[in-house]
C-alpha positions in Angstrom: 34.1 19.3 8.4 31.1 21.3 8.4 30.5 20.7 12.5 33.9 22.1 13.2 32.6 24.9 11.1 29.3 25.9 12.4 27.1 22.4 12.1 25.6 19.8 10.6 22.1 19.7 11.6 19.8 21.4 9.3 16.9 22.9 11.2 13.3 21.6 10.6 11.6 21.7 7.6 8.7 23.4 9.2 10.7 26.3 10.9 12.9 26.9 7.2 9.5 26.9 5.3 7.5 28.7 8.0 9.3 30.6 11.1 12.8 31.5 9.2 15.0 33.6 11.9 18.0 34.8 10.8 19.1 35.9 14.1 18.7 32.5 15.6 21.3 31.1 17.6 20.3 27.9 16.7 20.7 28.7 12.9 24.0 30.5 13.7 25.2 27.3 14.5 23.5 25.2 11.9 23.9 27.6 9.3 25.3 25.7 6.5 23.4 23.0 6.9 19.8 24.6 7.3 20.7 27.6 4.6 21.6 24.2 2.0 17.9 23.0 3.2 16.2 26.7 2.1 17.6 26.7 -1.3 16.0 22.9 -1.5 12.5 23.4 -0.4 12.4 27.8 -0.5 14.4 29.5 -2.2 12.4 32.4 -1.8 10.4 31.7 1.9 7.8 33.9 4.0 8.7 33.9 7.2 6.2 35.1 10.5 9.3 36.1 12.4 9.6 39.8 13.0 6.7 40.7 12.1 6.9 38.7 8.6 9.4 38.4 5.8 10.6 37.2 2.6 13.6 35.0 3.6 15.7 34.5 -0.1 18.2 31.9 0.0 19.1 31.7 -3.5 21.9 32.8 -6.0 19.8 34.4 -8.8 17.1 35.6 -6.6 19.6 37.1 -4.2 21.5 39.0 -6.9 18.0 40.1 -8.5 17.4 42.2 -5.2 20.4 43.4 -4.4 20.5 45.0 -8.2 17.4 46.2 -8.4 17.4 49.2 -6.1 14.0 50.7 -7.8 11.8 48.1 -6.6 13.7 46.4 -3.4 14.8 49.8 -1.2 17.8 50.6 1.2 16.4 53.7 2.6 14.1 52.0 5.2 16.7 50.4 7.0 19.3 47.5 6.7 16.8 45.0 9.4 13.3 43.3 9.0 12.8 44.6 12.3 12.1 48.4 13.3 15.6 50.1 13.1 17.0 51.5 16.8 19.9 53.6 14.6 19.5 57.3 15.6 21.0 58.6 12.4 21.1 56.8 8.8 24.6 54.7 7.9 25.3 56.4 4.9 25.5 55.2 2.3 24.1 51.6 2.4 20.6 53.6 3.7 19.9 55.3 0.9 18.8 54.3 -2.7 20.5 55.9 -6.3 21.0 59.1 -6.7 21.2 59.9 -3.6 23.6 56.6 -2.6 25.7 57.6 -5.3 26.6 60.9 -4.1 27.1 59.3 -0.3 29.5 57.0 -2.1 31.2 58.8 -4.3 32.3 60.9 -1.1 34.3 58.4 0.6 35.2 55.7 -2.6 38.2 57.9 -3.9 40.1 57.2 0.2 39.1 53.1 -0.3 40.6 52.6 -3.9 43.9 49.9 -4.1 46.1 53.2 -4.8 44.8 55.3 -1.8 45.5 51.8 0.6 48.8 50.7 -0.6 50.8 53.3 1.5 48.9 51.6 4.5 50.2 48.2 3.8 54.0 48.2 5.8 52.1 49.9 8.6 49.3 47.0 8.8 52.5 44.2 8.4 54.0 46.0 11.1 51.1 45.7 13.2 50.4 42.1 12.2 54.2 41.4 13.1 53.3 43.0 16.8 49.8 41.3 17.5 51.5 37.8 16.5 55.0 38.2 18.9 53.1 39.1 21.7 50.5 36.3 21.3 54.0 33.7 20.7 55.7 35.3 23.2 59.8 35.0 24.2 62.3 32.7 22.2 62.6 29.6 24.3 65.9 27.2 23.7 65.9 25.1 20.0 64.1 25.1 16.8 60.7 24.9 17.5 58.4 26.0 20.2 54.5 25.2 21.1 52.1 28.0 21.6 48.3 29.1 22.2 45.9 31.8 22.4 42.3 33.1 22.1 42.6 34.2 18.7 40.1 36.1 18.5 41.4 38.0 21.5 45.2 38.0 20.4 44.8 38.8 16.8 41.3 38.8 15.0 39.8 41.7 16.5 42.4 44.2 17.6 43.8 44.0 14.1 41.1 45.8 12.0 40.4 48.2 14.6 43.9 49.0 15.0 44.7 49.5 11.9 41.3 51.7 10.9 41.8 53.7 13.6 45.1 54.2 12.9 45.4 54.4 9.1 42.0 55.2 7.7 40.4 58.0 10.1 43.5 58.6 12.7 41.3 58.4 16.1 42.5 58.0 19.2 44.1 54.3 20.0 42.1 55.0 23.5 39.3 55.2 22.3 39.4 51.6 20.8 38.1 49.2 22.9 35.0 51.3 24.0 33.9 51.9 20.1 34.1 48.6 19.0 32.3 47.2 21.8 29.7 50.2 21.1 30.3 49.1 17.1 28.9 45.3 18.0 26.2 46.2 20.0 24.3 48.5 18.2 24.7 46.2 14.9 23.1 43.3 16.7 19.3 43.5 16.1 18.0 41.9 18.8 20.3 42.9 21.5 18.4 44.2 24.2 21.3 47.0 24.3 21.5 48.5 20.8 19.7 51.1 21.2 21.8 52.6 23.9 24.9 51.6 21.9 23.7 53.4 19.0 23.2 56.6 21.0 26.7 55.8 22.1 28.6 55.7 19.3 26.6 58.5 17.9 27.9 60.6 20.6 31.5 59.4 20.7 31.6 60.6 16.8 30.3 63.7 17.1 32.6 64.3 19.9 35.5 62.4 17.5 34.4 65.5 14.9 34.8 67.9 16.9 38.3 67.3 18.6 39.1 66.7 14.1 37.5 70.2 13.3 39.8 71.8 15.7 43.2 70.1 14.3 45.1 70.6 11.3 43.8 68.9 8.1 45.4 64.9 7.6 43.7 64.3 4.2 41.9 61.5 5.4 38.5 60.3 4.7 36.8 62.1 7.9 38.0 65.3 6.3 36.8 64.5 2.9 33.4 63.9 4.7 33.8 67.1 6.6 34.3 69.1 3.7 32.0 67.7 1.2 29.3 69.2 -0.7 26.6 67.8 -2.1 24.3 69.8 -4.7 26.3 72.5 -3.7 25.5 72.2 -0.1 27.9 71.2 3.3 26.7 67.8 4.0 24.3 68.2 6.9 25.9 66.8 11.0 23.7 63.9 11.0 24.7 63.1 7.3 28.5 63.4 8.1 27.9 61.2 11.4 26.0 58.2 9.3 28.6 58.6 7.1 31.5 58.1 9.5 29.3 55.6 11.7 29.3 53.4 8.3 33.0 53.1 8.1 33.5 52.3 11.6 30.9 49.7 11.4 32.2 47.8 8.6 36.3 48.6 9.3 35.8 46.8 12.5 33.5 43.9 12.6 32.9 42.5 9.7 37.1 41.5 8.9 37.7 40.5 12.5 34.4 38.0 12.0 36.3 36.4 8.9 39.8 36.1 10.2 38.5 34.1 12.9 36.2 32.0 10.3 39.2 31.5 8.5 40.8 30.4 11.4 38.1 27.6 12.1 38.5 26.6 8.5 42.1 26.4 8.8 41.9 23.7 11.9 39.4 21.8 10.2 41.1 21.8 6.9 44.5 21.4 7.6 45.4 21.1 3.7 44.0 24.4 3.3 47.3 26.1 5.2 49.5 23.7 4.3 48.9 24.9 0.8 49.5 27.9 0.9 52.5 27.8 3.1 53.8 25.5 0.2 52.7 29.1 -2.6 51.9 31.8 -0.5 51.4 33.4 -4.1 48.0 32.0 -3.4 46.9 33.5 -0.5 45.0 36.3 -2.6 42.9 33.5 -4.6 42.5 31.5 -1.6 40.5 34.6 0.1 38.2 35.0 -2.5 37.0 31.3 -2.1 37.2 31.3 2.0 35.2 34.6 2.0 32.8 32.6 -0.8 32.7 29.9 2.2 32.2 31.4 5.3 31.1 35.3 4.9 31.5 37.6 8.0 28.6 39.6 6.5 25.5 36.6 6.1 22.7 39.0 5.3 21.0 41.9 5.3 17.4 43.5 4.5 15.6 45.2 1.5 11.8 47.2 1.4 9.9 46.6 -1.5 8.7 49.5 -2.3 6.1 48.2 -5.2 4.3 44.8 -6.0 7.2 42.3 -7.3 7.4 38.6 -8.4 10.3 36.9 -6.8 11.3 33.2 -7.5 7.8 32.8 -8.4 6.3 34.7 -4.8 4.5 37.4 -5.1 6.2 40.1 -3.0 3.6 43.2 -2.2 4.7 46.8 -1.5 6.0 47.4 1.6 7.2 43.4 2.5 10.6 43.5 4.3 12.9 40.7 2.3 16.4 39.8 3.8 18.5 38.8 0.9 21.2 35.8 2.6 24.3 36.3 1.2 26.0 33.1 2.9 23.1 31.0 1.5 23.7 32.2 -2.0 27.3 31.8 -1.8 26.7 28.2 -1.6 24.1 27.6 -4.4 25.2 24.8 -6.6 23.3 26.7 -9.3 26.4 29.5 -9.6 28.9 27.7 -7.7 29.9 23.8 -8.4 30.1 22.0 -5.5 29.3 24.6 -3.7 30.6 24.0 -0.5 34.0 22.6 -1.0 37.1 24.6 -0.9 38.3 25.3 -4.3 41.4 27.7 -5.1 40.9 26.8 -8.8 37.3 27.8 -9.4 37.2 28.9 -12.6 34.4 31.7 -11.6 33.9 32.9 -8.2 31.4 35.6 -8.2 30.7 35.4 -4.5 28.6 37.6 -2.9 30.6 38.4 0.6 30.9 42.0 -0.1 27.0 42.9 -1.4 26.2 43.2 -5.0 24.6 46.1 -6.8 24.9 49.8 -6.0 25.4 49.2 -2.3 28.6 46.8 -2.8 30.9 46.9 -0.2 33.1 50.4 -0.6 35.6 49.0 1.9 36.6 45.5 0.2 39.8 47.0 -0.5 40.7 47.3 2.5 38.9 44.2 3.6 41.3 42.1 1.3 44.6 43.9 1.6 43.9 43.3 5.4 43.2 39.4 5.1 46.0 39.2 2.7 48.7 40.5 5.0 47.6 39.0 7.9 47.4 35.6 6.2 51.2 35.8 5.0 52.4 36.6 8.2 50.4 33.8 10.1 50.9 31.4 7.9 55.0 32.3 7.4 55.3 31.7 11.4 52.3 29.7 12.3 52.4 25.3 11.4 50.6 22.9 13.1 47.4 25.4 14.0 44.5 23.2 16.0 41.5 23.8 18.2 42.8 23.3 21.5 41.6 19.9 23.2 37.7 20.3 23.9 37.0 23.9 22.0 33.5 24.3 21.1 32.9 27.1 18.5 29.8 29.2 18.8 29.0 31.4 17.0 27.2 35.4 16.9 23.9 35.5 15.6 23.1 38.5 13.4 23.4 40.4 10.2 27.4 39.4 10.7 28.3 36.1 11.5 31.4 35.0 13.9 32.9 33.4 16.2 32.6 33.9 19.8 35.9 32.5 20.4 38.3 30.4 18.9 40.8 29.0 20.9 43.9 27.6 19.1 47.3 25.9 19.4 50.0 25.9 17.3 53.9 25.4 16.9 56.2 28.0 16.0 59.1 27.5 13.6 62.4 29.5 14.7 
């Protein structure tokens, strides 16, 4: 099962203990596997990648760093390597007090009351992406279908509805941001830098055309007309901030419905469940985001002399805290990486822990929830098609390039 969802293969012993890349494409593709092989022989691992870094694989260790803001930092960036970002993603760059007041800014537009009014519009868009991917009716009771999913569903969804419901951009404007979007969040591509200045540009522009219309009551005007300490937050401050949102509205829940996907052809049990008690389908997130997280890691600064999982970390050490590693730590989580809707606790780590958790998961999961019913309601018999190979996007997110399916439809 584990090939069909991203490899078997552990990577050598040497490169976990030694030369640790998280933005591998080997590892992207081994990732269970090799992550499985980390918590074994380093939990928490020095790396001479990027310069050097703490690689930490594990649940308790993971969680220790993510909590404890005053010794491991968000302020000096979100990579081990040097950040090409031209302005801060507020909040998740910045530590308590000042994170708090970031958050506290766009949290009250994210809550489950604020979304709920956005959940017939995002059906209604679900409803569209999947009858243009099925296509016309055809003669009797069932019909056979396929599509690039990730193409037809996975990816125009989020960015559809964010743009749509949560900030009210331009439609038009959608294909060029999230191409900017996944770009600039990829470390190591040779182009980020140039996608940052980019999407910096587009959203300044995209606040300017908002200043000059009436007020929608939106996030981007509570972020436009917030004060912090008594002050108008500052243009670069209001541009993180927005930059943020568009970065994880867009990405990150396109990355997991195609994950899910994956799962879903290797696992056919898994939908055929929860056609069978679709009351599920909330539960059944939880554990596939525990599984196979869109978001896989993402960095720290110590900022004083630590211990960590008995290392000792010195001031100023980059340490990358692997979410998708400590999701699957049999320590927290028994049998870690089999699919289990009953787990009695499922404190996954998919959406961050600790100050900077994940002010969007919300959204994330009234997203995934929706589009899950409506698949699933019209969707039986989902496969790779004949030959598929999935690969997979190396970087702080994980997913899949592409993931080519085919399915019948009921009528």
């Amino acid at each position: 099962m584990e090939q069909a969802t991203g490899g078997s293969d552990a990577l050598t012993d040497d490169w976990c203990q030694n030369h640790f890349d998280h933005l591998s494409a080997d590892l992207a593709q081994a990732l269970p596997a090799t992550m499985a092989r980390m918590r074994e022989l380093c939990p928490v691992a020095r790396s001479d990648a990027h310069g050097g870094f703490w690689a930490v694989s594990s649940y308790e260790e993971a969680l220790t760093v993510a909590q404890d803001w005053a010794t491991y930092s968000s302020a000096h960036g979100l990579s081990v390597a040097k950040s090409t970002t031209v302005v801060r993603n507020l909040p998740v760059e910045a530590d308590p007090p000042e994170q708090r007041a970031y958050k506290r800014l766009i949290s009250p537009y994210l809550t489950p009351a604020a979304i709920a009014p956005w959940e017939e519009p995002t059906r209604a868009l679900v409803t569209r992406l999947i009858d243009d991917f099925i296509g016309e009716p055809t003669d009797g009771t069932t019909k056979k279908g396929a599509c690039e999913f990730m193409d037809a569903f996975a990816r125009p969804l989020p960015s559809l509805a964010f743009f749509q419901l949560a900030i009210n951009a331009p439609a038009e404007d959608l294909d060029r941001v999230a191409y900017l979007a996944s770009k600039s969040s990829t470390p190591n591509d040779p182009q980020a830098r140039e996608c940052w200045l980019g999407l910096y540009q587009w959203i300044k522009d995209f606040l300017e055309r908002r200043r000059g219309e009436p007020p929608r009551g939106d996030v981007v005007d509570g972020v436009l007309n917030a004060r912090i300490d008594g002050r108008p937050l500052t243009e670069d401050e209001v541009i993180g901030t927005i930059q943020l949102l568009i970065l994880g509205g867009l990405e990150t829940t396109a990355s997991a419905l195609g994950l899910m996907l994956v799962r879903f052809c290797a696992q056919p049990e898994i939908p055929a469940l929860l056609r069978a008690h679709p009351e599920r389908i909330p539960d059944a997130i939880g554990e596939l985001l525990r599984l196979d997280p869109s978001f896989v890691s993402v960095a720290r600064t110590a900022v004083r002399d630590a211990e960590l999982g008995g290392r000792r970390v010195s001031e100023g050490d980059k340490v990358l805290i692997h979410w998708a590693s400590a999701n699957r730590d049999g320590a927290e989580f028994p049998d870690p990486d089999a699919f289990d809707i009953d787990r009695e606790r499922n404190r996954h780590l998919s959406f961050g822990a600790g100050p900077h958790r994940c002010a969007g998961s919300n959204l994330a999961r009234m997203n995934l929830r929706v589009a899950l019913e409506e698949l699933l309601r019209r969707l039986d018999d989902i496969r790779l098609a004949e030959g598929a190979e999935i690969r997979y996007h190396a970087g702080l997110t994980r997913s899949p390039l592409s993931v080519p399916i085919t399915f019948s439809v009921s009528r």
